[in-house]
Backbone atoms as SQL, in Angstrom:
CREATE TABLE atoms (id INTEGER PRIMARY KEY, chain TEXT, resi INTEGER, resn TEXT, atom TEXT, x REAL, y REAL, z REAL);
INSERT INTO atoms VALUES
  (1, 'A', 1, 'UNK', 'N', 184.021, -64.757, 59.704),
  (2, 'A', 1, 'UNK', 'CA', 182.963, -65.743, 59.874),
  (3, 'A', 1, 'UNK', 'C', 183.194, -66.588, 61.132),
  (4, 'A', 2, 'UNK', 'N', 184.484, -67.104, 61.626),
  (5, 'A', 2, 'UNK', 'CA', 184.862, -67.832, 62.466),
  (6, 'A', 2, 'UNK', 'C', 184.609, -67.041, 63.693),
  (7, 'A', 3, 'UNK', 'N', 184.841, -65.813, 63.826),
  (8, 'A', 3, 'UNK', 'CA', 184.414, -65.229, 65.269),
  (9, 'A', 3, 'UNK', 'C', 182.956, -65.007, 65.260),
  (10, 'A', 4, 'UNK', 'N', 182.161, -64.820, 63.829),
  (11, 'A', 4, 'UNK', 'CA', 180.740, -64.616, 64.456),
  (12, 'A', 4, 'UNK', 'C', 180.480, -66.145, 65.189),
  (13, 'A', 5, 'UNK', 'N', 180.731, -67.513, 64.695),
  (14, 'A', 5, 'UNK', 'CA', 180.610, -68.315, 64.716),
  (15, 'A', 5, 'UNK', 'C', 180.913, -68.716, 66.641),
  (16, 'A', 6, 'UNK', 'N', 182.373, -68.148, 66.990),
  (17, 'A', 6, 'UNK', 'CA', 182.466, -68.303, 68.149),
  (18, 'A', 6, 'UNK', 'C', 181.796, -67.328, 68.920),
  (19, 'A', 7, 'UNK', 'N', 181.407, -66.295, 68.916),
  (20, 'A', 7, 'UNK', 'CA', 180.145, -65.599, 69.140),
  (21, 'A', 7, 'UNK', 'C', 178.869, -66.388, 69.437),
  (22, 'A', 8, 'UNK', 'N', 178.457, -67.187, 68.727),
  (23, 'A', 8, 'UNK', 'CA', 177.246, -67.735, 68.675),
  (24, 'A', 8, 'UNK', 'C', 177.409, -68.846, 69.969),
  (25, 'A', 9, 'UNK', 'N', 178.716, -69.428, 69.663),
  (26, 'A', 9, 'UNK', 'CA', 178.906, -70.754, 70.203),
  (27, 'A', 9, 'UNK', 'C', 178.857, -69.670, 72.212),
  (28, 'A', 10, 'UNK', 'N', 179.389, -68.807, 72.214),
  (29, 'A', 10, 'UNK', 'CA', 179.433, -68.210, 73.945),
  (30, 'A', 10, 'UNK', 'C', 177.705, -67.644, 74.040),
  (31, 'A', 11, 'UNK', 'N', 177.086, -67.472, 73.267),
  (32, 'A', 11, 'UNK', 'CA', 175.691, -67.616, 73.441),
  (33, 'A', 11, 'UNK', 'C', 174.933, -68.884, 73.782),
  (34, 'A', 12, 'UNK', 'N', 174.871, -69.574, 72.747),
  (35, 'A', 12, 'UNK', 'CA', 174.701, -70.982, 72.849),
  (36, 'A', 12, 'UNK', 'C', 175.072, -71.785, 74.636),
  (37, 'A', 13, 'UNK', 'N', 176.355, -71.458, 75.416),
  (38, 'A', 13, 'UNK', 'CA', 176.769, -72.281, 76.050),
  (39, 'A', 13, 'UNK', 'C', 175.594, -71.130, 76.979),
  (40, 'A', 14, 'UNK', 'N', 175.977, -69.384, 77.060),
  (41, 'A', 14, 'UNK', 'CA', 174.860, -69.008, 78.187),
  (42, 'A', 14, 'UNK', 'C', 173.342, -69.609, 78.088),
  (43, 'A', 15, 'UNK', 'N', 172.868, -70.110, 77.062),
  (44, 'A', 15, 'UNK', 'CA', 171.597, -70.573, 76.732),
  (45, 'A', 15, 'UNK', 'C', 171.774, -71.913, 77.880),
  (46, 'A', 16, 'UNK', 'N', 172.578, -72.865, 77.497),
  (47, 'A', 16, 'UNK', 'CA', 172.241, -74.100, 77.399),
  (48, 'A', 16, 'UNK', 'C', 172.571, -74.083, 79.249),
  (49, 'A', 17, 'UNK', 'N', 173.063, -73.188, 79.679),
  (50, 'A', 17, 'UNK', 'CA', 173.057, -73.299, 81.521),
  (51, 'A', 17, 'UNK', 'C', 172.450, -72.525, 81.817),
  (52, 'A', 18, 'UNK', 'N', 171.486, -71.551, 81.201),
  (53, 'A', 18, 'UNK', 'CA', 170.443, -70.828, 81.869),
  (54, 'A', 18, 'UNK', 'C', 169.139, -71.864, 81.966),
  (55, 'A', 19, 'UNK', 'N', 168.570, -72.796, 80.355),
  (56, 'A', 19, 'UNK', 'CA', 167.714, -73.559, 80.579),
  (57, 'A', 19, 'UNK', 'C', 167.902, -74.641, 81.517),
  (58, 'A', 20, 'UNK', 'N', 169.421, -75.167, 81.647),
  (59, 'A', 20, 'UNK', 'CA', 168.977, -75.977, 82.994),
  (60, 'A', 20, 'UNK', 'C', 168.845, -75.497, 83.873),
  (61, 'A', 21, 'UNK', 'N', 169.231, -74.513, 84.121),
  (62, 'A', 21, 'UNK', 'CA', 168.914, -73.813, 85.698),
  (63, 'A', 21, 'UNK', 'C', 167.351, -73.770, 85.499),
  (64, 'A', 22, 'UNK', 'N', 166.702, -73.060, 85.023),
  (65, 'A', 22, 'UNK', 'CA', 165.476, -73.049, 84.999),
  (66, 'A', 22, 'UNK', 'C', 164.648, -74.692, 84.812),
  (67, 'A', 23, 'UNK', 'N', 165.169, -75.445, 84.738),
  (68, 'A', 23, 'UNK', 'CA', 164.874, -76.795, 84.513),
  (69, 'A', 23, 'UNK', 'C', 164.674, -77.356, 85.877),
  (70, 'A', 24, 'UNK', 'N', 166.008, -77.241, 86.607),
  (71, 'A', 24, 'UNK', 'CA', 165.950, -77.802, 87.718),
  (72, 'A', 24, 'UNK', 'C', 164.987, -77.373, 89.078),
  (73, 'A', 25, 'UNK', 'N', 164.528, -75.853, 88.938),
  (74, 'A', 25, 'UNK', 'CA', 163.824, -75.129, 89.961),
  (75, 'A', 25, 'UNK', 'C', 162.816, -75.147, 89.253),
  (76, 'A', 26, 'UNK', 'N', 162.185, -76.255, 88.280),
  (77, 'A', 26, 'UNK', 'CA', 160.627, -76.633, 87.854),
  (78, 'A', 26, 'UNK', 'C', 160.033, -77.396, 88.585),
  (79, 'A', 27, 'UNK', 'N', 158.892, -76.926, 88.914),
  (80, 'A', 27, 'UNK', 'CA', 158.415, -78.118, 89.848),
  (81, 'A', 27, 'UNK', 'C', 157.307, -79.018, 88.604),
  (82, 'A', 28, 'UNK', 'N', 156.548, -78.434, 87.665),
  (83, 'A', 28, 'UNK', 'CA', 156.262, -79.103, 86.902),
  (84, 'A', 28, 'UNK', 'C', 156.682, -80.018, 85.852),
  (85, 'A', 29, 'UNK', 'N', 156.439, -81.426, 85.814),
  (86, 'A', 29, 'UNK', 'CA', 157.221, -82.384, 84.913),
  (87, 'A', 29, 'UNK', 'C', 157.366, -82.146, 83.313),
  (88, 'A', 30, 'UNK', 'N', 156.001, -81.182, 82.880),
  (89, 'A', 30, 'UNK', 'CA', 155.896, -81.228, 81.698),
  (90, 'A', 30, 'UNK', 'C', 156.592, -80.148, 80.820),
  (91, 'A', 31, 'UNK', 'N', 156.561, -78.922, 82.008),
  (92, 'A', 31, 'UNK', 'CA', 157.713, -78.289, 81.423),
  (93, 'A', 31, 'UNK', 'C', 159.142, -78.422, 81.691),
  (94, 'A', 32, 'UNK', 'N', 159.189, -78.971, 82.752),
  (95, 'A', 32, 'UNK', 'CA', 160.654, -79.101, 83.020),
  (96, 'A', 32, 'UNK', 'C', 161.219, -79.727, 81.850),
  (97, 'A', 33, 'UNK', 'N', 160.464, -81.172, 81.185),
  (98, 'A', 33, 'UNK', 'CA', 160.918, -81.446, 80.063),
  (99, 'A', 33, 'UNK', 'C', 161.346, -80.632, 78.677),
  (100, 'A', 34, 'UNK', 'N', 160.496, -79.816, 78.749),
  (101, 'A', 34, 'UNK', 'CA', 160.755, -78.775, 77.517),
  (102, 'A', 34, 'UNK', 'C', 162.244, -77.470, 77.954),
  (103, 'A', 35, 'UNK', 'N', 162.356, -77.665, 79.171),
  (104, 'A', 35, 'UNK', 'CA', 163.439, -76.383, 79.065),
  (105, 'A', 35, 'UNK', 'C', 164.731, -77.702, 79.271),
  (106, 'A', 36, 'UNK', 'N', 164.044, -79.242, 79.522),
  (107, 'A', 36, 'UNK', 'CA', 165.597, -80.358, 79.172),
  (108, 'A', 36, 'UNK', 'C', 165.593, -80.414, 77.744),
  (109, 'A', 37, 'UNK', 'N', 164.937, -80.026, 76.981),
  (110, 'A', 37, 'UNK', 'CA', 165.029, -80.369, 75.144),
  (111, 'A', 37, 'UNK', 'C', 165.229, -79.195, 74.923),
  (112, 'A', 38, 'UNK', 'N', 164.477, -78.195, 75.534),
  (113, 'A', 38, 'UNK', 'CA', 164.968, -76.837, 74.882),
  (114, 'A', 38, 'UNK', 'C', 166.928, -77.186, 75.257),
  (115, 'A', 39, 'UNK', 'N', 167.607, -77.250, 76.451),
  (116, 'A', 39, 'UNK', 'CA', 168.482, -77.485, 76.488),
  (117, 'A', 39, 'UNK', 'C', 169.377, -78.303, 76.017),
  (118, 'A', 40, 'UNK', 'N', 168.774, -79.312, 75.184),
  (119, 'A', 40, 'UNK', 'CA', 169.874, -80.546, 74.763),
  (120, 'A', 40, 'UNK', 'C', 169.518, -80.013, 72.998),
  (121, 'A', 41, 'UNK', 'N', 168.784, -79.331, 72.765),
  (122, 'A', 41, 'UNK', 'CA', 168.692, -78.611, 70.889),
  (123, 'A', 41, 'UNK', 'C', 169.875, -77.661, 71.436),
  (124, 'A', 42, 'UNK', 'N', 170.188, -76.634, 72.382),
  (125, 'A', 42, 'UNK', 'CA', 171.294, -75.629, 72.026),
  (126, 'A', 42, 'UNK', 'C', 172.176, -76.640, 71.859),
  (127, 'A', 43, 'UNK', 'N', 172.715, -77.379, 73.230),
  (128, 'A', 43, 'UNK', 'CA', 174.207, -78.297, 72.969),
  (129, 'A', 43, 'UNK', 'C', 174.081, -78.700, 71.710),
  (130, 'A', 44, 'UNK', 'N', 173.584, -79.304, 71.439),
  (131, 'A', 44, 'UNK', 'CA', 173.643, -80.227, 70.074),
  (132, 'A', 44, 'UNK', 'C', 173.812, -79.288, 68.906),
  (133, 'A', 45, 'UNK', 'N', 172.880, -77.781, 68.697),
  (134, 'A', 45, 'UNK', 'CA', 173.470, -77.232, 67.384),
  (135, 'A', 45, 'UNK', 'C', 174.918, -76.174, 67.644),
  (136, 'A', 46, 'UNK', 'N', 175.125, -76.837, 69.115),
  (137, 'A', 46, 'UNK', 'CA', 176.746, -75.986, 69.413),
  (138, 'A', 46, 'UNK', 'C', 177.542, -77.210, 68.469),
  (139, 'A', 47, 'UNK', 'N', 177.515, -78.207, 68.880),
  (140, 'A', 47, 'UNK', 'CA', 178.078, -79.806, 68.529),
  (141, 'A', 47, 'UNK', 'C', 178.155, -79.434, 67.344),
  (142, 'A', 48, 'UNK', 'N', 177.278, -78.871, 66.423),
  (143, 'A', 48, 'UNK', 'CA', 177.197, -79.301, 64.912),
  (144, 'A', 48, 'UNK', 'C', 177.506, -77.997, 64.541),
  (145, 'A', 49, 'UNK', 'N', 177.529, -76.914, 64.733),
  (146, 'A', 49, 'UNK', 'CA', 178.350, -75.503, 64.695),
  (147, 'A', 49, 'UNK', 'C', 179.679, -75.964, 64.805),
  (148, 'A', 50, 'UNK', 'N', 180.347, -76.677, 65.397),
  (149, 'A', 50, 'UNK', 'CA', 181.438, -76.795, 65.706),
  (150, 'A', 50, 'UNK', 'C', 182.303, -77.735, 64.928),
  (151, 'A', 51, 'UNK', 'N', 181.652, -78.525, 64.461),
  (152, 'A', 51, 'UNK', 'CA', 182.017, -79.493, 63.722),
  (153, 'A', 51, 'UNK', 'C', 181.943, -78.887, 62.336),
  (154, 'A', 52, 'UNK', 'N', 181.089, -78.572, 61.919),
  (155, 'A', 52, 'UNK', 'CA', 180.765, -77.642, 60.414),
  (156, 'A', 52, 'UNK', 'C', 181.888, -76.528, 60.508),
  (157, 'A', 53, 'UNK', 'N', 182.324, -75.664, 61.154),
  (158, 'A', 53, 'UNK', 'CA', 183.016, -74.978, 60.824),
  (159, 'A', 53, 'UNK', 'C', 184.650, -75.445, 61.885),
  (160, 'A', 54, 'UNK', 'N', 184.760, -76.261, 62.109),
  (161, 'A', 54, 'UNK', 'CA', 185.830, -77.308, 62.427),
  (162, 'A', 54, 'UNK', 'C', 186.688, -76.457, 63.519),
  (163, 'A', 55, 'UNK', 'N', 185.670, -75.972, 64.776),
  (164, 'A', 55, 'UNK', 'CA', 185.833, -74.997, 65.695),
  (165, 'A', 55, 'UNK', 'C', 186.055, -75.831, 66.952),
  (166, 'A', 56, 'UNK', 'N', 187.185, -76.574, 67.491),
  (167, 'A', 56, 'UNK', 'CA', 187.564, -76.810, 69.099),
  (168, 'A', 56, 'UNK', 'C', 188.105, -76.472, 69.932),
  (169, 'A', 57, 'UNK', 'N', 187.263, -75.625, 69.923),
  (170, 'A', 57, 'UNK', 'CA', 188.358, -74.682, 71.402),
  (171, 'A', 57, 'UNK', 'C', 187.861, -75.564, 72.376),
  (172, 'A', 58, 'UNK', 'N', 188.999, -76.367, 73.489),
  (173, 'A', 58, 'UNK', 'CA', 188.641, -76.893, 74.282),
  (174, 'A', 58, 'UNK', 'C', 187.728, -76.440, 75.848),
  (175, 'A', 59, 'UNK', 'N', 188.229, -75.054, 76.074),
  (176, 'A', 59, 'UNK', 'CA', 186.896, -74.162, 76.790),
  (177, 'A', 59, 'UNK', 'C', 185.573, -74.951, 76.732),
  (178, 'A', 60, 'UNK', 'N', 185.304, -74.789, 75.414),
  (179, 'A', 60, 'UNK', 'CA', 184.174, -74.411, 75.400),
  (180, 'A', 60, 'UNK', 'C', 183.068, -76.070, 75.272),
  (181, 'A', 61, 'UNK', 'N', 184.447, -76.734, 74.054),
  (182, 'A', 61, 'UNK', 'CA', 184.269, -78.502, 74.464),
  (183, 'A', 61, 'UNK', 'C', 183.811, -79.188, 75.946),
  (184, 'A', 62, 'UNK', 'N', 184.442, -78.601, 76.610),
  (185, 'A', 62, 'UNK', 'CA', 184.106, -78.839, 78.004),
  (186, 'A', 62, 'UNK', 'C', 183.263, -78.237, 78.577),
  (187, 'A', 63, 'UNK', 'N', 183.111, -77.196, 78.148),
  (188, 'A', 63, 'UNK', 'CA', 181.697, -76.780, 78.838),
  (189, 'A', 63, 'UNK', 'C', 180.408, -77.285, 78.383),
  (190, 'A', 64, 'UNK', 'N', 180.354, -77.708, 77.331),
  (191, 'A', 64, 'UNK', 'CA', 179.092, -78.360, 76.711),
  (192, 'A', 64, 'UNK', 'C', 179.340, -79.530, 77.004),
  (193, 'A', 65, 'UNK', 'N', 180.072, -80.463, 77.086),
  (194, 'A', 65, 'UNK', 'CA', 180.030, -81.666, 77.832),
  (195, 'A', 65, 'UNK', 'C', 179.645, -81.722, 78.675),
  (196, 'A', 66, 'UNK', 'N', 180.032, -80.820, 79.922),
  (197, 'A', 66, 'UNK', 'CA', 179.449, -80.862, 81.432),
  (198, 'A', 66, 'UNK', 'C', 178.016, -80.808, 81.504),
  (199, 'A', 67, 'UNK', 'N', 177.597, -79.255, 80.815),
  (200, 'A', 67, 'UNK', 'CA', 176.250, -78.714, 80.441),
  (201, 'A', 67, 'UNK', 'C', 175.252, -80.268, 79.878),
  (202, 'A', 68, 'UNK', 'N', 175.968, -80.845, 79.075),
  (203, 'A', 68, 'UNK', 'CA', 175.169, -82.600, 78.515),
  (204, 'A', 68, 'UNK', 'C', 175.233, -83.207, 79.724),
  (205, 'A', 69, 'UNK', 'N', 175.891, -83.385, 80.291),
  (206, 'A', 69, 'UNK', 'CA', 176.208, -84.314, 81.651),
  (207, 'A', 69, 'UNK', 'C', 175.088, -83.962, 82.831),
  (208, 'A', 70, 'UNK', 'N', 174.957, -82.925, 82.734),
  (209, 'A', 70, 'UNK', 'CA', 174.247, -82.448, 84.190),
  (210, 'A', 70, 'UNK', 'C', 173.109, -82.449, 83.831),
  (211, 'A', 71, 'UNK', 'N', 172.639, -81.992, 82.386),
  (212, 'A', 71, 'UNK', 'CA', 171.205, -82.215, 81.838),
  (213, 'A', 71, 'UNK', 'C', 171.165, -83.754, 81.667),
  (214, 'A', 72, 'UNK', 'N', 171.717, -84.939, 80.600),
  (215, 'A', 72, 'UNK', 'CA', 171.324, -86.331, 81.784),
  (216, 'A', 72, 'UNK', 'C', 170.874, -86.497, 82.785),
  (217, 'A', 73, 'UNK', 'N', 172.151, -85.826, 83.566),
  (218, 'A', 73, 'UNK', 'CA', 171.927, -86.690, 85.240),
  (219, 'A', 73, 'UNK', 'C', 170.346, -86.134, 85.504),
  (220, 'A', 74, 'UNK', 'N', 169.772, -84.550, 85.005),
  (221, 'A', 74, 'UNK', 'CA', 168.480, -84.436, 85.388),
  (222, 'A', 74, 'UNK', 'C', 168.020, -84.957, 85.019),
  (223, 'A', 75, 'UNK', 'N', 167.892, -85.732, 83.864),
  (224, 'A', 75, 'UNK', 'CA', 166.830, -86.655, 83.546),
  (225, 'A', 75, 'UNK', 'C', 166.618, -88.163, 83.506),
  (226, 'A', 76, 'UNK', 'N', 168.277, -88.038, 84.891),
  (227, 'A', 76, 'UNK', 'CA', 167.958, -89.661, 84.922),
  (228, 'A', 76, 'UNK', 'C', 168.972, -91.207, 84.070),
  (229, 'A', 77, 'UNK', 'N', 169.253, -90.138, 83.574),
  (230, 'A', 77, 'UNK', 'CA', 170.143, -90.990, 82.533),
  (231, 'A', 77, 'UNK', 'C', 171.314, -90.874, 82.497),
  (232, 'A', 78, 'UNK', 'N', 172.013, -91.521, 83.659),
  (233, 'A', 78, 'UNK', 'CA', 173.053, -91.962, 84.195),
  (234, 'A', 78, 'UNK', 'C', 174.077, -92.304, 83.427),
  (235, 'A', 79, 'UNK', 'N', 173.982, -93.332, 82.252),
  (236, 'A', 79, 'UNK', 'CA', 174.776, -94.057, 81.219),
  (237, 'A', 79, 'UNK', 'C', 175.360, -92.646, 80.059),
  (238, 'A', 80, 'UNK', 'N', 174.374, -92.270, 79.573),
  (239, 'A', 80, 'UNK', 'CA', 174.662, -90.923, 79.347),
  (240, 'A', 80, 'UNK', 'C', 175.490, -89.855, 79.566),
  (241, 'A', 81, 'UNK', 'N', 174.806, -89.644, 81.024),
  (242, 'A', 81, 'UNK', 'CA', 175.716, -88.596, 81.760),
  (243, 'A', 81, 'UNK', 'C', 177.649, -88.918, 82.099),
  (244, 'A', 82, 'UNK', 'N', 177.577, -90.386, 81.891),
  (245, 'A', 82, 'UNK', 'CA', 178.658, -90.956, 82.492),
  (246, 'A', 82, 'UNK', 'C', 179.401, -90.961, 80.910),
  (247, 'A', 83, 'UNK', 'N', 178.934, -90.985, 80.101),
  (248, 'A', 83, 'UNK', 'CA', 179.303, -90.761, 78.696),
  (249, 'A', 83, 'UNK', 'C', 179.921, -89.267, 78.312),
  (250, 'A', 84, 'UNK', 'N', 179.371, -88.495, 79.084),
  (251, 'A', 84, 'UNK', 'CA', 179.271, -86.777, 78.804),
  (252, 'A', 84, 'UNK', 'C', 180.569, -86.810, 79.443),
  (253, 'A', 85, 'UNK', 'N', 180.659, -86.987, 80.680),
  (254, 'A', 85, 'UNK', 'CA', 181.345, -86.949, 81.903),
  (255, 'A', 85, 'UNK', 'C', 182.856, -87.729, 81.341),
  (256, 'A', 86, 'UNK', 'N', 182.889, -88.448, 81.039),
  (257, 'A', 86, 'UNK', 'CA', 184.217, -89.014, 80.165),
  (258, 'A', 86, 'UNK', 'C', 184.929, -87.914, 79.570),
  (259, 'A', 87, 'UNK', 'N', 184.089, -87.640, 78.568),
  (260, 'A', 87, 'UNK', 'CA', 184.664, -86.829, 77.717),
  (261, 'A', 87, 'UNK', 'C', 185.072, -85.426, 77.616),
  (262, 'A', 88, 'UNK', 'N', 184.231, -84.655, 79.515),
  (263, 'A', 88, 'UNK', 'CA', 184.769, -83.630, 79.687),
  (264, 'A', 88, 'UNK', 'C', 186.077, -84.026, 80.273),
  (265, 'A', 89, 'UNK', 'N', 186.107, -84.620, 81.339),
  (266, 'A', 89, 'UNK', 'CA', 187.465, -85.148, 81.682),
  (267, 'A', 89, 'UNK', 'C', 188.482, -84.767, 80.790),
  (268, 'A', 90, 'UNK', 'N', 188.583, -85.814, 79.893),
  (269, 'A', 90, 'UNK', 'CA', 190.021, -85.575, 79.047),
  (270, 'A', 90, 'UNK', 'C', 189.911, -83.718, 78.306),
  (271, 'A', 91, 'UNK', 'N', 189.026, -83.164, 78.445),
  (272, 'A', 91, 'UNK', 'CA', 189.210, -81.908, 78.240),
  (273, 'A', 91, 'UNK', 'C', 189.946, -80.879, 79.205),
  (274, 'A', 92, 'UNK', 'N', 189.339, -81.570, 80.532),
  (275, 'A', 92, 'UNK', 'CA', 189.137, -80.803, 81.987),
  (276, 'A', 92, 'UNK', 'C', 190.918, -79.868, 81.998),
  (277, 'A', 93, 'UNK', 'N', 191.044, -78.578, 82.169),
  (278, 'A', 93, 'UNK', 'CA', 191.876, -78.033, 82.457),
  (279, 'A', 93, 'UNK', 'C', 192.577, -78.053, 83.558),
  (280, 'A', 94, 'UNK', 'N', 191.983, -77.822, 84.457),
  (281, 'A', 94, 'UNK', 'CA', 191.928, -77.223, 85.735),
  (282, 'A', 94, 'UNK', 'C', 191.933, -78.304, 86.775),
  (283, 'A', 95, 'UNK', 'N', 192.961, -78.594, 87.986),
  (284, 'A', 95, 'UNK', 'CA', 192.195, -79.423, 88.866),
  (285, 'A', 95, 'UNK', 'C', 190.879, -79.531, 89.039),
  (286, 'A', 96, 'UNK', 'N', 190.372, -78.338, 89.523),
  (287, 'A', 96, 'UNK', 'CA', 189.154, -78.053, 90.209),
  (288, 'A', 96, 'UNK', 'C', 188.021, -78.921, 89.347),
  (289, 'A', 97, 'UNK', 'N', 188.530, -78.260, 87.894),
  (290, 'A', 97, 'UNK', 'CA', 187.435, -78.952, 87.073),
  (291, 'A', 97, 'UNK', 'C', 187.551, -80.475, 87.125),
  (292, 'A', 98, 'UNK', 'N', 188.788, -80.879, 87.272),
  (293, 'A', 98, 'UNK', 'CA', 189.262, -82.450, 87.138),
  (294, 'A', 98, 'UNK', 'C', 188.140, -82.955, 88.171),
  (295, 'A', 99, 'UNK', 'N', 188.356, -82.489, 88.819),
  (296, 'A', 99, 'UNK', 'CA', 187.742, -82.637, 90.565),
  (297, 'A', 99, 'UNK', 'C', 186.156, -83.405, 90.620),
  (298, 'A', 100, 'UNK', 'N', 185.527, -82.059, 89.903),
  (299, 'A', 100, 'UNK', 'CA', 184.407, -81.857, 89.754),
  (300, 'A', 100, 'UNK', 'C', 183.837, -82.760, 88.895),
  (301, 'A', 101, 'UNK', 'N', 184.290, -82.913, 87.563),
  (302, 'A', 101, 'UNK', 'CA', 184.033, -84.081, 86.820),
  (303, 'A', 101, 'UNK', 'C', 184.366, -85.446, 87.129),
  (304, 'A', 102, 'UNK', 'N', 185.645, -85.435, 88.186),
  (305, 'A', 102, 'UNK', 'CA', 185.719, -87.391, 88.916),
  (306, 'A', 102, 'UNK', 'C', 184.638, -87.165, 89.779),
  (307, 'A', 103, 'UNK', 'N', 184.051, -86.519, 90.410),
  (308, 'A', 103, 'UNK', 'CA', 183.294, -86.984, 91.715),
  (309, 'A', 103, 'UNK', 'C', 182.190, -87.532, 90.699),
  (310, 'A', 104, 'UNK', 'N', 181.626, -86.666, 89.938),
  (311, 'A', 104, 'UNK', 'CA', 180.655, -87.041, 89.214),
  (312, 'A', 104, 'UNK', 'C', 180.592, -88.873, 88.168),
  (313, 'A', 105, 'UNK', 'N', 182.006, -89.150, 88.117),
  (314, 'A', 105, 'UNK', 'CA', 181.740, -89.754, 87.431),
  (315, 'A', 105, 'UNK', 'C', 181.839, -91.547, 88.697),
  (316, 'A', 106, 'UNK', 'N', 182.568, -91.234, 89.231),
  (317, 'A', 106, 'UNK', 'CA', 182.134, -92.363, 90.871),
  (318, 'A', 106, 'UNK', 'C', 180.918, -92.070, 91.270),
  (319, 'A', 107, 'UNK', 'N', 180.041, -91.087, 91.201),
  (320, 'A', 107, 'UNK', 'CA', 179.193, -91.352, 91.147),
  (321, 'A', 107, 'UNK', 'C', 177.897, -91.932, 90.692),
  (322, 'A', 108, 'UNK', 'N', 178.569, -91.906, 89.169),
  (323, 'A', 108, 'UNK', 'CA', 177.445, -91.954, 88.550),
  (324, 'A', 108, 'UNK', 'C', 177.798, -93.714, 88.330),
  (325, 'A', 109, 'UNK', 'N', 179.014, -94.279, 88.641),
  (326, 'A', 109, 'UNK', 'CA', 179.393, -95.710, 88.698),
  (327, 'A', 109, 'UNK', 'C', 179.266, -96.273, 89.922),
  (328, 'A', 110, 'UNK', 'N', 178.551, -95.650, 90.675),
  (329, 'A', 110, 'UNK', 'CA', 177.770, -96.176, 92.207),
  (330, 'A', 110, 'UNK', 'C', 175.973, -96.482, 91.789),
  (331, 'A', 111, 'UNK', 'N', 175.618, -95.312, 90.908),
  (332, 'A', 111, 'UNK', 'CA', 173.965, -95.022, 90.856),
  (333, 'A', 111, 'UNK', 'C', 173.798, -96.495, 89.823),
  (334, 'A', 112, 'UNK', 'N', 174.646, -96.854, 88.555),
  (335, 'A', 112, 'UNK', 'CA', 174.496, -97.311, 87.356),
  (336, 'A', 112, 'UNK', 'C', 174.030, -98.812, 87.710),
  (337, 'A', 113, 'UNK', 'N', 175.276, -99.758, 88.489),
  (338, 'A', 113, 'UNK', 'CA', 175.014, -100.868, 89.147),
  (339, 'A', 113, 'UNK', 'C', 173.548, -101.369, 89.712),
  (340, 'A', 114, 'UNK', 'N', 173.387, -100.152, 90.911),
  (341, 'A', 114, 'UNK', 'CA', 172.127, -100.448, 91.502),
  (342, 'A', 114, 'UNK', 'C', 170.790, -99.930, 90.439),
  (343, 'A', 115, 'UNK', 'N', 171.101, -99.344, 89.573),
  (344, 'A', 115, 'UNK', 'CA', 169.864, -99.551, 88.708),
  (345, 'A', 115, 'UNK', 'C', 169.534, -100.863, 87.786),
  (346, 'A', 116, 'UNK', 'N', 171.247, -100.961, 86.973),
  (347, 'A', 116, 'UNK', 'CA', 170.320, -101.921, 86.113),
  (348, 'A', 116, 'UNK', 'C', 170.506, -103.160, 87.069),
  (349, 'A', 117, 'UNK', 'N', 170.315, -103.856, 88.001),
  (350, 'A', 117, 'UNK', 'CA', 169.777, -104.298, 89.081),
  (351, 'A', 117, 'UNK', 'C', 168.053, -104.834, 88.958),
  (352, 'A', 118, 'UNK', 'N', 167.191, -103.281, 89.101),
  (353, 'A', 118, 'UNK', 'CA', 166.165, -103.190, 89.283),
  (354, 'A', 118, 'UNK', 'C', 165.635, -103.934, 87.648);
C-alpha cells in the first residue's frame, strides 16, 4: 500500500509542476487561475496523502514546498510563498537547492516591506 501510495505522491509532484508551468505561459487571467487551483488541490492532497499514511520522505517534502512557493509567488502572495520557502529550506539537501531557496527567500523579504507599505 505504501509504495502505491508513493507512486501516487511522484505523480502528484509531476502534476503539480506541469500545471504551473502551464500557468505561467497563460496569458489569460481566468484560466491561469484554474491551472493555480488546479495546482494548489494536487499539493495539498499530496500534504494529506502524506500525512494519512505518515509518508516523509524529505525529496519529495521539498519538492512540494518549492512547487507551493513558486505557485504563491505566481499569485502574488509573497507572505505565503515566504512561508513555503522556510520550510523547504530546512528540508533543502543540496547546496544548490539551499541556494535556490535563500535567493528566493531575500527576496521575497525585499518585495514584503514595500508592499504592506502600499
Amino acid at each position: 500500500m505504501i509504495k502505491a501510495v508513493e507512486e501516487a505522491l511522484k505523480y502528484l509532484e509531476r502534476l503539480t509542476k506541469k500545471f504551473r508551468e502551464f500557468a505561467s505561459q497563460e496569458k489569460n487571467s481566468e484560466v491561469k487561475e484554474k491551472y493555480l487551483s488546479r495546482t494548489q488541490f494536487f499539493g495539498d492532497t499530496a500534504f494529506a496523502l502524506m500525512k494519512k499514511y505518515n509518508i516523509g520522505k524529505e525529496w519529495f517534502v521539498f519538492s512540494i514546498y518549492k512547487e507551493m512557493m513558486l505557485l504563491e509567488e505566481s499569485r502574488g502572495h509573497y507572505e505565503k510563498a515566504l512561508e513555503n520557502a522556510s520550510a523547504a529550506l530546512k528540508l533543502a539537501r543540496t547546496g544548490e537547492e539551499k541556494g535556490v531557496i535563500e535567493e528566493k527567500i531575500s527576496l521575497y523579504k525585499e518585495i514584503l516591506p514595500a508592499l504592506l507599505k502600499k
